[in-house]
Backbone as CSV, one residue per row, in Angstrom:
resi,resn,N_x,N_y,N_z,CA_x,CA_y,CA_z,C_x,C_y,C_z
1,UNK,107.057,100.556,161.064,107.628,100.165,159.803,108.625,101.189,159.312
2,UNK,109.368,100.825,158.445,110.933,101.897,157.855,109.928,102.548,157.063
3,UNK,110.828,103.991,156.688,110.097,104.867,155.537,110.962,104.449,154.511
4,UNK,110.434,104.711,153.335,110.999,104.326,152.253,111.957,105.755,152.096
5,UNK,113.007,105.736,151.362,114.061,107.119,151.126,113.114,108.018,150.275
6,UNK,113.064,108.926,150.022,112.410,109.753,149.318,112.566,109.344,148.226
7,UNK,114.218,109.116,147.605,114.474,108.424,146.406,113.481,107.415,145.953
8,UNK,113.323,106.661,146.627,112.782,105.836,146.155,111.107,105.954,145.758
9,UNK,110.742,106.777,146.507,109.047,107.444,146.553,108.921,107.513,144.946
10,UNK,109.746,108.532,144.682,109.956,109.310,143.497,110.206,108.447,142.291
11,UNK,110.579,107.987,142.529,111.415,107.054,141.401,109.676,105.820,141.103
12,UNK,109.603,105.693,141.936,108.479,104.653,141.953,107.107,105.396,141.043
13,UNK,106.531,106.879,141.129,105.510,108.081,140.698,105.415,107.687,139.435
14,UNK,104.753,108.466,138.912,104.815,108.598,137.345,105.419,109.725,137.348
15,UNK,106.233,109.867,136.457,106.742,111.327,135.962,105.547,112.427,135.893
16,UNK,105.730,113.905,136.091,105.378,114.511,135.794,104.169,115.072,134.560
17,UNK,105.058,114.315,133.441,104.715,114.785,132.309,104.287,113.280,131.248
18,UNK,104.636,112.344,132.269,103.534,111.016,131.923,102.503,111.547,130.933
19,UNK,102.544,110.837,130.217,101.120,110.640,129.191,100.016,109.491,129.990
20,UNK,98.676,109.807,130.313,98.084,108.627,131.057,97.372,108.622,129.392
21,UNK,96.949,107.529,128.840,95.909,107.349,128.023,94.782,107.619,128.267
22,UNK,93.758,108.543,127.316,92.784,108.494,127.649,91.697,107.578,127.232
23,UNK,90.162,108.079,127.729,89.007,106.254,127.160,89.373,107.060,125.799
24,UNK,89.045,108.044,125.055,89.178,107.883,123.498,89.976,107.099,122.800
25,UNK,91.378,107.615,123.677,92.354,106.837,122.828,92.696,105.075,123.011
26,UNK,92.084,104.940,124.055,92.203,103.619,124.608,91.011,103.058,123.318
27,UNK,89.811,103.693,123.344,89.021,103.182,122.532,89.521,103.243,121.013
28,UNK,89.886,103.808,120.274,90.604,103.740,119.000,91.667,102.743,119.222
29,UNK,92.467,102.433,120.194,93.566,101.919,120.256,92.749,100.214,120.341
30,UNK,91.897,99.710,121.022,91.169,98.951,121.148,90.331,98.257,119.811
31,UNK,89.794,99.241,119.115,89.293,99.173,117.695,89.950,98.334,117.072
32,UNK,91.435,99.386,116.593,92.091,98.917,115.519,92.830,97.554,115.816
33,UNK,92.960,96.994,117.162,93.663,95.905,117.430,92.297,95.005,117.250
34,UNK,91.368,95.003,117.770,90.051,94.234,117.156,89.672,93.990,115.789
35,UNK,90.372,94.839,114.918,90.116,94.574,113.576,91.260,94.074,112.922
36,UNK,92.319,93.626,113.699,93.864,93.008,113.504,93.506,91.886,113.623
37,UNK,92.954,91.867,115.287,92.611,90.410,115.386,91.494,89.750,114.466
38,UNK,90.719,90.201,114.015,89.188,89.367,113.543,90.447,89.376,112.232
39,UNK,90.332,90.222,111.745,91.248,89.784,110.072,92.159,88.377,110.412
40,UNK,93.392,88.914,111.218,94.237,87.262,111.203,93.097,86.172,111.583
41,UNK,91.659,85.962,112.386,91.237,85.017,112.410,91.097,84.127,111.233
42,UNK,90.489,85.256,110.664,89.664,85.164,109.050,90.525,84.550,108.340
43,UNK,91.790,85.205,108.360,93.368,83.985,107.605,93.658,83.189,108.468
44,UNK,92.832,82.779,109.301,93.139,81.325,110.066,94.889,81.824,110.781
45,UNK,95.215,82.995,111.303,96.900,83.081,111.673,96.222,83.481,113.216
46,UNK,96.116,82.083,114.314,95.852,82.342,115.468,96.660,83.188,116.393
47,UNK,97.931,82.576,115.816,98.983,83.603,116.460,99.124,84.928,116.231
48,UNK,98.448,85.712,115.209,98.289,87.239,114.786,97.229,87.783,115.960
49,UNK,96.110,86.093,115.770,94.823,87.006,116.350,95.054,86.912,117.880
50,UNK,96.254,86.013,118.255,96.201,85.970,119.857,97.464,87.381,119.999
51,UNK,98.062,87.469,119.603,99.008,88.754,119.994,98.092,90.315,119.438
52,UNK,97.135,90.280,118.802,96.312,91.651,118.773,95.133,91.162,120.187
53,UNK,94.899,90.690,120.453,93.964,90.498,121.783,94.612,90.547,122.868
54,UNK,95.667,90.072,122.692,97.069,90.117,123.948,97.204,91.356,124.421
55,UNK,97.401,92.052,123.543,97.507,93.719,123.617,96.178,94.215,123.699
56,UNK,95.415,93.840,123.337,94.093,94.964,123.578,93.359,94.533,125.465
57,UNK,93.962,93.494,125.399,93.474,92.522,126.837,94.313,93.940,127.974
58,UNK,95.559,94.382,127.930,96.431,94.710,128.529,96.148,96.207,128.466
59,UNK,95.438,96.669,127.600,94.746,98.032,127.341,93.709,97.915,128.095
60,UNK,92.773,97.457,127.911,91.001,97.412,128.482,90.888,95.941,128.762
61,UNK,91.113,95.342,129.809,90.621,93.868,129.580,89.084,93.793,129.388
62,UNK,88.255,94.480,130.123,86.992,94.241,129.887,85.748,95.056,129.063
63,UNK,86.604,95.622,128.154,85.823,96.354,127.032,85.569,95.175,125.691
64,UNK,84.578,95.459,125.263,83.670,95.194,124.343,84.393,93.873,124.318
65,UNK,84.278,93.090,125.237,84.544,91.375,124.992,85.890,90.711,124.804
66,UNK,86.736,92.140,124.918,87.860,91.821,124.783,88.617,90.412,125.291
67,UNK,88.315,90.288,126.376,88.872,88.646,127.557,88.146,87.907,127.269
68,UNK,86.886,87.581,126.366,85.793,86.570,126.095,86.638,85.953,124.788
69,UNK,86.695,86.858,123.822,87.966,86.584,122.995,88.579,86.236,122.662
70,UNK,89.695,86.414,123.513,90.699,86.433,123.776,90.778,84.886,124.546
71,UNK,90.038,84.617,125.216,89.843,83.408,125.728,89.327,82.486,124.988
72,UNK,89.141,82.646,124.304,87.997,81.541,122.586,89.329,81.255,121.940
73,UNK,89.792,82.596,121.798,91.183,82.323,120.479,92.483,81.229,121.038
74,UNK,92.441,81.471,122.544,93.264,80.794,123.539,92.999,79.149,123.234
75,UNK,91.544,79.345,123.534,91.110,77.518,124.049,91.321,77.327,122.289
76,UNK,90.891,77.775,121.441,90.904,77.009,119.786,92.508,77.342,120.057
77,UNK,93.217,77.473,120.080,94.617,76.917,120.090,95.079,76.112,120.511
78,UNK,94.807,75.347,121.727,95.114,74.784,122.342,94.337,73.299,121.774
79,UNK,93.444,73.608,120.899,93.128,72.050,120.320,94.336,71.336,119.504
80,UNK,94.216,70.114,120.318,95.353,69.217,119.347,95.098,69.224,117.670
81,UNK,93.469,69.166,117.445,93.523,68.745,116.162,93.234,70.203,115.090
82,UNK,93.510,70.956,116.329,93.336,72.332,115.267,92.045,73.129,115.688
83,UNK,91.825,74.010,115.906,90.956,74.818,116.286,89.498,74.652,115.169
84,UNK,88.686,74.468,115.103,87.222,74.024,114.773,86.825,75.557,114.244
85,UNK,87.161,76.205,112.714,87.332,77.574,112.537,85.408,78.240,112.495
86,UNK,84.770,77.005,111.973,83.456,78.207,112.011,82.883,78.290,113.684
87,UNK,82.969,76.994,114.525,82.761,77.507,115.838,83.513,78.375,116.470
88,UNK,84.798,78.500,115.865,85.372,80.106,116.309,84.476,81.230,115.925
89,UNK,84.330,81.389,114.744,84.051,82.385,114.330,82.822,82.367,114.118
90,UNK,81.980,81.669,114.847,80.404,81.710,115.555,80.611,82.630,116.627
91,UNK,81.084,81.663,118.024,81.239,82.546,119.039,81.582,84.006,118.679
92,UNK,82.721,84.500,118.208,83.036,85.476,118.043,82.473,86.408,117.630
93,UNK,82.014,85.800,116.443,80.883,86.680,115.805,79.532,87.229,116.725
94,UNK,78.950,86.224,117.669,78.122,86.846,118.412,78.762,88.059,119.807
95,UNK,79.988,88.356,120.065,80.537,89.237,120.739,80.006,90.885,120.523
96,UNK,80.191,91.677,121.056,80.770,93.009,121.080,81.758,93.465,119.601
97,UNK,81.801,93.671,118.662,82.386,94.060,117.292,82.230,95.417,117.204
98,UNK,81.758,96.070,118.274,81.413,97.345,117.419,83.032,98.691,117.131
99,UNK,84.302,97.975,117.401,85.460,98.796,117.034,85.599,98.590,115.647
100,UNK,85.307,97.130,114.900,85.267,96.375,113.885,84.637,96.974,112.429
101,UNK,85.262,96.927,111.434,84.876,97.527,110.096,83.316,96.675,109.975
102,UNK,82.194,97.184,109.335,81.426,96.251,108.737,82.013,95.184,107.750
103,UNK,82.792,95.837,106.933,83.660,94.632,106.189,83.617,93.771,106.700
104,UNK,84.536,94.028,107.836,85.386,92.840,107.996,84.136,91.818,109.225
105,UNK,83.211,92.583,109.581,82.407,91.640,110.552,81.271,90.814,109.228
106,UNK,80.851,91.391,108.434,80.631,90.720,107.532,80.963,89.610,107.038
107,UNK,82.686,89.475,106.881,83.157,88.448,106.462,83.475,87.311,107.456
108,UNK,82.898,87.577,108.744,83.322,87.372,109.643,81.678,86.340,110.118
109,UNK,80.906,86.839,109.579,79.658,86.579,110.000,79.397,85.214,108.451
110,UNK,79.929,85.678,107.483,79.865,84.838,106.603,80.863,83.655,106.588
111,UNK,81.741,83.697,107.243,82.807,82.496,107.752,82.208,81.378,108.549
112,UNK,81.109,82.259,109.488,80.623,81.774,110.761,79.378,80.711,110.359
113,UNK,79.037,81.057,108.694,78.011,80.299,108.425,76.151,80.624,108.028
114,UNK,76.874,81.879,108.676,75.398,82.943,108.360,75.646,84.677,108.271
């Protein structure tokens, strides 16, 4: 097989001085988009809560339920007659929350019906 040019090796690396994220920050970074998303649920703005899961999916897909989610918020969009908001926010509510304010899982748990 050809070698690739060195150029190209290089170019392909991470820089040097790359920032890799670490789990802390991935985990704070994860949090606060979990508490973006549950809030826009809560205002019924699917499209808030699918672009904060979008991004947290692309951070950690498989932390604290993130793709379970993310996949709920997906399929209730995709209903013709409108997403069915307390069986959203049933499922959801029984997930992984723990990046999530008590507030806001509270209100979240009280949306849900209990």
């Amino acid at each position: 097989g050809a070698v690739l040019p060195q150029s190209s090796v290089q170019q392909a690396a991470l820089p040097p001085d790359a920032a890799i994220p670490s789990t802390t920050g991935r985990v704070a970074a994860i949090g606060q988009l979990q508490e973006k998303g549950i809030s826009a649920l809560l205002a019924k703005d699917l499209d808030g809560a699918s672009a904060a899961y979008d991004e947290a999916y692309s951070i950690w897909p498989t932390f604290r339920n993130v793709d379970e989610i993310r996949r709920a918020i997906h399929e209730a969009a995709k209903q013709p007659q409108g997403p069915n908001w307390q069986q959203l926010y049933r499922a959801v509510a029984a997930m992984d929350l723990r990046g999530v304010s008590s507030e806001v899982q509270d209100r979240l748990r009280a949306a849900a019906g209990g």
